[in-house]
N, C-alpha and C positions, 0 to 999 in steps of 0.2 A: 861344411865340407861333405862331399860323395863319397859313400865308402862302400864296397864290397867286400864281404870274406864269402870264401867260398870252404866248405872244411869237407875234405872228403878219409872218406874208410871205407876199404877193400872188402866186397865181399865175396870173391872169390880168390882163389889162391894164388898171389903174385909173386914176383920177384920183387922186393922194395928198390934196391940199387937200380933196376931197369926203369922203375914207374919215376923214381928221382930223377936220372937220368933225360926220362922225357918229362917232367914237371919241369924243370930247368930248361932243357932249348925253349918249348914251347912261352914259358914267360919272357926268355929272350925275344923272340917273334913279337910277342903284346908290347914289352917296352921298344922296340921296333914302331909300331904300329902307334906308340900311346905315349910319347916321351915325357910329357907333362904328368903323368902318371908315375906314384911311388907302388910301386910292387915286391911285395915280400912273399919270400916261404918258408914256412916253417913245417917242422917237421913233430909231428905228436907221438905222445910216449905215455908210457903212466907205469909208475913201479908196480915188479909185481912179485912173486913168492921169493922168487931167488934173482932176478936180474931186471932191469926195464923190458917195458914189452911193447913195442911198437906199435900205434895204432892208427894213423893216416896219416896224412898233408894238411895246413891249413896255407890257404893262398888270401894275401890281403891287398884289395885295390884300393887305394887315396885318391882323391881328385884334388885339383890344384887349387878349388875352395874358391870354384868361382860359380857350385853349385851344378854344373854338368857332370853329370857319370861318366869316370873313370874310365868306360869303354863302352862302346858301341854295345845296343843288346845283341845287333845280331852276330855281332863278336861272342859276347860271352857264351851268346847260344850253343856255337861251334865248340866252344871250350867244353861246357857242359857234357855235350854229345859225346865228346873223343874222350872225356872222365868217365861217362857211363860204360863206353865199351872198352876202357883201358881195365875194368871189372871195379870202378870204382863208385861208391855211392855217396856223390856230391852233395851238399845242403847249402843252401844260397840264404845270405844274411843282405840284406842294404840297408844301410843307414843313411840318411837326406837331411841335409836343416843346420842349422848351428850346433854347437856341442853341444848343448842341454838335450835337442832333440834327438842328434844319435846317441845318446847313452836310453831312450827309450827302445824296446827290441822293434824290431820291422818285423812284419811277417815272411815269410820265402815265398820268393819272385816264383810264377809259374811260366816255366820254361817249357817249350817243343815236347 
């Protein structure tokens, strides 16, 4: 099975509710574009002195395990792009092959 995650964290000062906000339409749009496509969000966190403290988005792409990528590159590209300039600092994970092979790490894809 294809899989993508893409895990991003802000490194300049956002609004989280705004960048959620556009995370959500914008996967709306991909599962639009990518039906056969499982697409998750999630949202990352990690406890901290006195309350959890928010620390990005992780976005997960499945493919329907017939071994083609989950999306178009030059789809993801565009994704990529509008993360960087939404002030977000994306990391690209893909994993390819049967299960044994994606539990080995992939290196990150070099994007535009």
């Amino acid at each position: 099975m294809a899989q993508i995650i893409i895990r991003c964290h802000p490194y300049a000062p956002i609004d989280a509710e705004d960048v959620q906000r556009w995370l959500t339409d914008e996967l709306s749009r991909l599962r639009d574009g990518a039906p056969n496509t499982a697409i998750r969000l999630l949202r990352l966190s990690q406890q901290g002195p006195e309350s959890e403290i928010e620390v990005g988005w992780q976005i997960e792409l499945s493919g329907n395990g017939d071994g083609e990528p989950p999306v178009e590159d030059g789809v993801l590209g565009e994704v990529l792009r509008d993360l960087r300039l939404l002030g977000l600092q994306p990391a690209l994970l893909r994993g390819v092959g049967s299960h044994a092979d994606s539990e080995r790490p992939q290196p990150p894809a070099r994007t535009g």
